[in-house]
C-alpha positions as CSV (number, residue, x, y, z in Angstrom):
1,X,147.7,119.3,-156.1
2,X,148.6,122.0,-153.8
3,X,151.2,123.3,-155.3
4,X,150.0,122.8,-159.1
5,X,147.0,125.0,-157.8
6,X,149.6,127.3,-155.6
7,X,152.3,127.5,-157.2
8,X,152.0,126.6,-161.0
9,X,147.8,129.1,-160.8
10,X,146.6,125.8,-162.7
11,X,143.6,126.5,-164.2
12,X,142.7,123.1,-166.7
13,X,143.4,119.6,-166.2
14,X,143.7,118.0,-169.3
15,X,142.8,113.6,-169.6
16,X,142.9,111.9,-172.6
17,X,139.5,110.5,-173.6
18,X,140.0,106.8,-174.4
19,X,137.9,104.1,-176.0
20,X,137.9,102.1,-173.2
21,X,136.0,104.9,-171.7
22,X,133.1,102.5,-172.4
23,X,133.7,99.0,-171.7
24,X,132.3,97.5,-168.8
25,X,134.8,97.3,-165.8
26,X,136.1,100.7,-166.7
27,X,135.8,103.4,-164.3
28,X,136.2,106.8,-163.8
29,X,136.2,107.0,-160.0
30,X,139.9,107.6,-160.1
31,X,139.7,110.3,-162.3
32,X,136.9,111.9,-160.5
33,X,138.6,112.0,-157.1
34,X,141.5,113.6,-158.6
35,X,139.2,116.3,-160.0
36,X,137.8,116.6,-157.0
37,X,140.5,117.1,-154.9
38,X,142.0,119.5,-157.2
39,X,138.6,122.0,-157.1
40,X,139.4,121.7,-153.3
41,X,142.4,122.9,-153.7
42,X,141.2,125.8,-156.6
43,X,138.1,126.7,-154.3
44,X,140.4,127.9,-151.7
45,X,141.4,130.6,-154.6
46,X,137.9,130.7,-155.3
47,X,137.8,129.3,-158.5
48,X,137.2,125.7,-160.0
49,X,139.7,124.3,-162.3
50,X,138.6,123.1,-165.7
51,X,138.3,119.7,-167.4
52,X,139.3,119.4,-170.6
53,X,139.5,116.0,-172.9
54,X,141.4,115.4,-175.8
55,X,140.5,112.1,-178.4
56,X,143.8,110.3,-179.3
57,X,142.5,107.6,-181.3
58,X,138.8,106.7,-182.2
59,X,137.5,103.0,-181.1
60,X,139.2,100.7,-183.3
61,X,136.1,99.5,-185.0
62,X,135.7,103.0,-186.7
63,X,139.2,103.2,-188.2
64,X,140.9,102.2,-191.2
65,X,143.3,99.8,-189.6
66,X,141.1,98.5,-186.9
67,X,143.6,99.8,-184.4
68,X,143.6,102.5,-181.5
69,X,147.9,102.7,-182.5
70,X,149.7,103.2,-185.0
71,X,147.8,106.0,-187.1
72,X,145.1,105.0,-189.2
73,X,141.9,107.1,-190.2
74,X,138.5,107.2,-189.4
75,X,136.2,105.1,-192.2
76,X,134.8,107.6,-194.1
77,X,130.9,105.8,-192.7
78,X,131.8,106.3,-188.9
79,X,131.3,109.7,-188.7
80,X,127.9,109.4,-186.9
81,X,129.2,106.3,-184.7
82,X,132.0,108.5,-183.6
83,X,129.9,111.5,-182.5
84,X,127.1,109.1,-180.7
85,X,130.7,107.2,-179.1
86,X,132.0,111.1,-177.6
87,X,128.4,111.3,-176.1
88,X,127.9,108.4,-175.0
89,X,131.4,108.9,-173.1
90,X,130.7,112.6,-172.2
91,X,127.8,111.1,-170.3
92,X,130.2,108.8,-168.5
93,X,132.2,111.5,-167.3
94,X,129.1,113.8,-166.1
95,X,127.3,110.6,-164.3
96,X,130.8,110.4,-162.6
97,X,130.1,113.8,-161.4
98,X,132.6,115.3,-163.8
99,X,131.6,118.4,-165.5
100,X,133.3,118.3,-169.1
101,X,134.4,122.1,-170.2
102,X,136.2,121.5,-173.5
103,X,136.9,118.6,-175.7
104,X,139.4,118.0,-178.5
105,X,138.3,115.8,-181.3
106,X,141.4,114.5,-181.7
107,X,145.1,114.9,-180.5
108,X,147.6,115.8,-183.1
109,X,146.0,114.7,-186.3
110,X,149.3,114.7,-188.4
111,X,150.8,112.3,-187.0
112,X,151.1,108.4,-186.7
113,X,151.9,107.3,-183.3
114,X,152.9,103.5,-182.2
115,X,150.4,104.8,-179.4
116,X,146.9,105.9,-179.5
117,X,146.1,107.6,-182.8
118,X,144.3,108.4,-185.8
119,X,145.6,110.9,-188.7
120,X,143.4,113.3,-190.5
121,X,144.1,115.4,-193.7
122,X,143.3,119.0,-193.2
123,X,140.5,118.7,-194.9
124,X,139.0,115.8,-193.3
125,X,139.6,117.4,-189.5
126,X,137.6,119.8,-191.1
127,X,135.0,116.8,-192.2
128,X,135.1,116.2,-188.5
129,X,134.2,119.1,-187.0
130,X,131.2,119.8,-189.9
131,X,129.6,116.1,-189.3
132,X,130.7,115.6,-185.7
133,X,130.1,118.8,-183.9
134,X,126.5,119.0,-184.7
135,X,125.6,115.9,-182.6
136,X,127.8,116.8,-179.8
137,X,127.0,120.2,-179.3
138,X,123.1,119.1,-179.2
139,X,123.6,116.9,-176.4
140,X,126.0,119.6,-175.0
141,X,125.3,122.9,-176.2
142,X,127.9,124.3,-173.7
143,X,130.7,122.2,-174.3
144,X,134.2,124.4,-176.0
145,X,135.3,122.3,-179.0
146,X,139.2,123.1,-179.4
147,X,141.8,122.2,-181.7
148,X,143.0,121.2,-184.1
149,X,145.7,120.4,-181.4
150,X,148.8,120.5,-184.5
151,X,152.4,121.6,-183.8
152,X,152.9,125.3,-183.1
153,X,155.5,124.9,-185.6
154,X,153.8,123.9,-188.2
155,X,150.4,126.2,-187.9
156,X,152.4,128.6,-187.9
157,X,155.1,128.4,-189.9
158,X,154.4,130.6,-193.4
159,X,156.3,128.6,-195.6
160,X,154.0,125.7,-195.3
161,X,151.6,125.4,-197.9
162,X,148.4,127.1,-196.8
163,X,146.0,123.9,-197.8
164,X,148.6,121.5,-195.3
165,X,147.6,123.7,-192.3
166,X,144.6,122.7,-190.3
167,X,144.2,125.7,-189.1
168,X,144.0,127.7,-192.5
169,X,141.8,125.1,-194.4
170,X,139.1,125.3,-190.8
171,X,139.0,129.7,-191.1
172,X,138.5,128.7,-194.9
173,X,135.6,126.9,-194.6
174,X,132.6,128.4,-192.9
175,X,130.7,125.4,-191.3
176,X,134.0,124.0,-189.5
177,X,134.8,127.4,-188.2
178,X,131.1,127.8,-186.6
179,X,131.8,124.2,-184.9
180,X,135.3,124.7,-182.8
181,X,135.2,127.4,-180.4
182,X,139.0,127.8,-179.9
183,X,142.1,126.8,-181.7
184,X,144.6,124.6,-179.6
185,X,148.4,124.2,-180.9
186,X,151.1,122.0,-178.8
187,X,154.5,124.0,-179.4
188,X,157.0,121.7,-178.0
189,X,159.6,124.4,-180.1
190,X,160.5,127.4,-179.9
């Protein structure tokens, strides 16, 4: 921790928000030290390092293949569920004494993994944010929304098709753009 704070100036801590999140038994103490010990760390620099989550797969009840692996999508009547599920687990974090800065709805939407994830059209991660947002940002009104969390290389790569971009089809539509405060890429490319 010293030297992520030290040497590397971290200034975000990124966790993965999983559906387990909510099942009994499952606890966040862990995660809360760590946090903890790195705003020790941060203070020292007189700062306190941000927490940000990321979704990479729904609760498996809400998706298309009743999976939290191997891709799937959320049913098209879970919207609601899923926004009550982020704050009933945003909750969990704060009662754990974690203060929650930004929150990705989900991690990479393009893409099946065999591990935790859930794919979205462009224009459904913009469905997302319009019907999702809403409930999370009245519970939360201070809470950054970031993503869509997409390759680098594809966002920005011209020759893709402007409608395949999540990023194009969310400035496109109004009511998705008012509902993420930040776009978010992962360029594992040059």
């Amino acid at each position: 921790i010293e030297k992520m704070v030290n040497d590397l100036g971290l200034t975000m801590v990124r966790f993965s928000l999983d559906p387990a999140t909510l099942n009994d038994g499952f606890s966040l103490q862990p995660v809360a030290e760590y946090v903890d010990a790195l705003n020790a760390e941060a203070a020292k620099q007189d700062y306190q390092a941000r927490v940000l989550l990321s979704v990479w797969s729904p609760p498996a009840e809400f998706k298309t293949n009743n999976s939290t692996i191997n891709g799937g999508n959320l049913k098209d009547d879970c919207y609601d569920d899923y926004a009550d599920w982020i704050v009933q687990c945003l909750d969990k974090y704060k009662e754990a004494g974690i203060d929650v800065y930004g929150l990705s709805l989900q991690n990479e939407p393009n893409f099946v993994e065999p591990y935790g994830s859930c794919v979205y059209t462009p224009e459904t991660y913009a469905k997302l944010l319009k019907e999702c947002v809403p409930t999370i940002k009245a519970k939360y009104p201070d809470i950054k929304i970031f993503g869509s969390e997409n390759m680098l290389s594809f966002e920005g790569n011209l020759s893709h098709w402007a409608g395949q971009r999540y990023h194009t089809v969310i400035a496109n539509d109004a009511t998705a753009l008012d509902n993420i405060d930040a776009f978010a890429v992962h360029g594992y490319s040059d």
